[in-house]
MARVOTI-286343 format. One line per field, with one value per atom (N, C-alpha, C): atom name; x, y, z; residue in one letter. Coordinates in steps of 0.2 Angstrom, whole numbers, plus 2048, in hexadecimal, padded with zeros to 3 digits. Example, Ala and Ser with C-alpha at 12.3 -4.5 7.8 and 13.67 -1.06 7.14 Angstrom:
REM residues 2
atome c(N;CA;C;N;CA;C)
east c(842;83E;842;840;844;840)
north c(7E4;7EA;7F0;7F5;7FB;800)
up c(827;827;827;823;824;827)
residu c(A;A;A;S;S;S)
REM end
This chain:
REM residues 90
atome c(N;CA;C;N;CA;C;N;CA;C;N;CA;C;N;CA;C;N;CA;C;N;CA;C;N;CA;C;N;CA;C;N;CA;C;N;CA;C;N;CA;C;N;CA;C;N;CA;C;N;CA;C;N;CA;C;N;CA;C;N;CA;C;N;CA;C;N;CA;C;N;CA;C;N;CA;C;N;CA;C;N;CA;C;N;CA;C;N;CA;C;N;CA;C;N;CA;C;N;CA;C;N;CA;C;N;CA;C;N;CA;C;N;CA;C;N;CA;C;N;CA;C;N;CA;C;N;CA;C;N;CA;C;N;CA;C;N;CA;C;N;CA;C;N;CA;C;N;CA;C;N;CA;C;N;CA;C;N;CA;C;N;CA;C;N;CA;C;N;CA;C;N;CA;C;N;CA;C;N;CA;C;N;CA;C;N;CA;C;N;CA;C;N;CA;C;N;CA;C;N;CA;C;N;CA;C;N;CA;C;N;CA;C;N;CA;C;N;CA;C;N;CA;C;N;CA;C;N;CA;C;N;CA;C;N;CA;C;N;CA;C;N;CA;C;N;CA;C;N;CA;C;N;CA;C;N;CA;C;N;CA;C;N;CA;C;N;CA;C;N;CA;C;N;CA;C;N;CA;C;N;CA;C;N;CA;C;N;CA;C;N;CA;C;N;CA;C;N;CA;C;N;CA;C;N;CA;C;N;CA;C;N;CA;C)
east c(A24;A2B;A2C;A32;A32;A3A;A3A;A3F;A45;A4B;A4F;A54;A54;A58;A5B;A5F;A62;A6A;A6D;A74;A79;A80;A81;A87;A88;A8D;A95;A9C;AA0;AA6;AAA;AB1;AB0;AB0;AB0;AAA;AA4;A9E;A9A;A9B;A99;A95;A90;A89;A8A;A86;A89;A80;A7F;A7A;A76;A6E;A70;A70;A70;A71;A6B;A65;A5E;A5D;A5F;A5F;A61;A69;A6D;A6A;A67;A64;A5F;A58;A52;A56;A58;A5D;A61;A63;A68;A6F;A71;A75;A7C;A86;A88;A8D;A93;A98;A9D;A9B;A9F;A9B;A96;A8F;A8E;A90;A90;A8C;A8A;A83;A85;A7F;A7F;A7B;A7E;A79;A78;A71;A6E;A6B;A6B;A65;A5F;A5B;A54;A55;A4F;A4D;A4A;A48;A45;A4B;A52;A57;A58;A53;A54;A5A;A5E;A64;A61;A61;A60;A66;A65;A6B;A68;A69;A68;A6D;A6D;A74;A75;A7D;A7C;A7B;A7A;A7A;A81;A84;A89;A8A;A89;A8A;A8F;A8F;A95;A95;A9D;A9D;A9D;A9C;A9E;A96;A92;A8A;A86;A87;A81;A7D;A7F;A7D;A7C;A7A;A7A;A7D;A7C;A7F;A87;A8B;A92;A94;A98;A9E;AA3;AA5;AAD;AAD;AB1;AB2;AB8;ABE;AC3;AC2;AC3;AC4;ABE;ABA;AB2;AB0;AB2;AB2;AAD;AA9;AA4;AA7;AA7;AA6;AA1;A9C;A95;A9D;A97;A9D;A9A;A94;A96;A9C;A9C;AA1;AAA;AAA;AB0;AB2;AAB;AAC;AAD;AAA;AAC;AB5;AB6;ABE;AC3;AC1;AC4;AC6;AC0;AC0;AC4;AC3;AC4;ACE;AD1;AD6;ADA;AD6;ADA;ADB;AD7;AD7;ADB;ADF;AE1;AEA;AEC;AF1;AF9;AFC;B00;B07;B0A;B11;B17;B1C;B1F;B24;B24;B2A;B2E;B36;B3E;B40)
north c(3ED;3EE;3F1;3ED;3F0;3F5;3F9;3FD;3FA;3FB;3F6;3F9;401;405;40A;410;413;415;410;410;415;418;41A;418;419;413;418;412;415;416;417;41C;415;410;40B;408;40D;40B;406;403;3FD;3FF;3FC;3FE;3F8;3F6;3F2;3F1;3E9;3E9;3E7;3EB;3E9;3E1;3E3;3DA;3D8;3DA;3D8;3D4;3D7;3D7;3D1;3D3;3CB;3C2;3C5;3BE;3BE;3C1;3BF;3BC;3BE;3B9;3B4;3B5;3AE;3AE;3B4;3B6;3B6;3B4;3B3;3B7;3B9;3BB;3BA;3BC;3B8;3B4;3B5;3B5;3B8;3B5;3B9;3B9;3C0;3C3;3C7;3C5;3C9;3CF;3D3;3DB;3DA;3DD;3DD;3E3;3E8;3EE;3EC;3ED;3EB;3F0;3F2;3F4;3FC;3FC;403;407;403;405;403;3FE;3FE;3F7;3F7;3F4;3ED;3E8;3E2;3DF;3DD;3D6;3CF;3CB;3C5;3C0;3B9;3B6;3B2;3B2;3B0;3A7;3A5;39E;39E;399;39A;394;394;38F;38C;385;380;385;385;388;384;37E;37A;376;374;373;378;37E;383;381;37B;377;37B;37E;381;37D;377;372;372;37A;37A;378;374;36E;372;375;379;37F;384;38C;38E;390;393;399;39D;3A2;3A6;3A5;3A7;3A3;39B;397;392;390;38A;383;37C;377;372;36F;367;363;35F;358;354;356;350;350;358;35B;359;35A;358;350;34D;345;346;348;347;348;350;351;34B;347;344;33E;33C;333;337;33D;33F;33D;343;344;33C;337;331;32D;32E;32C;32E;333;33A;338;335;334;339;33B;340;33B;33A;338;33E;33B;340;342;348;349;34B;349;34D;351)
up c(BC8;BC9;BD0;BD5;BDA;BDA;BDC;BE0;BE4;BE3;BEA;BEC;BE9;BED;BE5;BE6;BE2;BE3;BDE;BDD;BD9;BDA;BD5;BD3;BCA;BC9;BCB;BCB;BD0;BC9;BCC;BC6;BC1;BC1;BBB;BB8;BBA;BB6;BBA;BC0;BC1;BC8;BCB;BCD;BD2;BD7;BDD;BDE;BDC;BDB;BE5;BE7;BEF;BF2;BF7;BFC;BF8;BFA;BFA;BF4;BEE;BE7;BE6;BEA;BE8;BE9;BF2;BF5;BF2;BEE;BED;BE5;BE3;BDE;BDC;BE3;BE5;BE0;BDF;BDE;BE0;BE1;BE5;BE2;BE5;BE3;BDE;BD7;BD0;BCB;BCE;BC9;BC4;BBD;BB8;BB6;BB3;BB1;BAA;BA6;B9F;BA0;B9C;B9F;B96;B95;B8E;B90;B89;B86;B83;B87;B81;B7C;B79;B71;B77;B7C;B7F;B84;B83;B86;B8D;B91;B96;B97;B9D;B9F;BA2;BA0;BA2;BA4;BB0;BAD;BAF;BAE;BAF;BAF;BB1;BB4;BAD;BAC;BA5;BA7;BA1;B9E;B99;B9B;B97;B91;B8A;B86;B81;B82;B7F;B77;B78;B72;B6B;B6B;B67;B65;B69;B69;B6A;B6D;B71;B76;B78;B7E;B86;B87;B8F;B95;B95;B9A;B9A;B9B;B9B;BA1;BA2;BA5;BA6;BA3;BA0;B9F;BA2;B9E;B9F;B9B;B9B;B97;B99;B95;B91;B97;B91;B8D;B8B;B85;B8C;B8A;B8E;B89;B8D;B88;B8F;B89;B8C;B8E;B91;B93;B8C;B88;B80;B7D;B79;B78;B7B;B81;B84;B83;B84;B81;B7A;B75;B6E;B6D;B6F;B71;B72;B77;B7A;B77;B73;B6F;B67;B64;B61;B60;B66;B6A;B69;B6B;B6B;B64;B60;B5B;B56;B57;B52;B54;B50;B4E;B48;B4D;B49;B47;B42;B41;B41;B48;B48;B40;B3F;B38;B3A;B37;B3C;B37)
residu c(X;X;X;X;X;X;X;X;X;X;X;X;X;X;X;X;X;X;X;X;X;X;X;X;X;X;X;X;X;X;X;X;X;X;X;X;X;X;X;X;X;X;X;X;X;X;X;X;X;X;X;X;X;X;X;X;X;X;X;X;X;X;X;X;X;X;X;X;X;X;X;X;X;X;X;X;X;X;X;X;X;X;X;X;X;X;X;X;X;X;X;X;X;X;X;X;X;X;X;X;X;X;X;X;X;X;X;X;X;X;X;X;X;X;X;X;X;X;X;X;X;X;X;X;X;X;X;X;X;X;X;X;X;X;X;X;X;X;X;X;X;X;X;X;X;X;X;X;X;X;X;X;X;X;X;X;X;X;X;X;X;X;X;X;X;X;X;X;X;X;X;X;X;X;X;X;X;X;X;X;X;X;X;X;X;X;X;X;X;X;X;X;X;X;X;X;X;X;X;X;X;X;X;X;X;X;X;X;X;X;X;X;X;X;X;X;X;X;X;X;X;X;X;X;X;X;X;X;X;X;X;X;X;X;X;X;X;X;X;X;X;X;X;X;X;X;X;X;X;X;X;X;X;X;X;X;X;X;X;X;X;X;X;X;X;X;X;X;X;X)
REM end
């Protein structure tokens, strides 16, 4: 394990990870990251994967609102969407 410097966190908890860190990572600005606790307590982050909420598919195409959707899924939606027939009632 190497060393890349020591941080401390600021009035909102949150830790400024260094330049170095970022670039041997290739990390960028808005890079969403999952922070995990192992089972020994130690802070793990790693860049998240984010998954089609509909398949579990990692190949997300789509994200609003923390919701991922595949381009399968978006395709099923979409043939689904055209076939579905509502009768207006007055």
């Amino acid at each position: 394990m190497r060393a890349v410097g020591i941080r401390k966190l600021d009035g909102l908890g949150r830790i400024v990870l260094p330049k170095e860190l970022r670039s041997i990572l290739g990390l960028i600005e808005g890079t969403p990251m999952d922070v995990l606790l192992d089972d020994d307590g130690n802070v793990i982050l790693r860049e998240s994967t984010c998954h089609c909420i509909l398949c579990g598919s990692n190949k997300t195409i789509w994200t609003e609102n923390g919701k991922s959707l595949c381009s399968a899924c978006i395709e099923k939606i979409s043939r689904r969407k055209e076939s579905f027939h509502v009768d207006k009632i007055d």
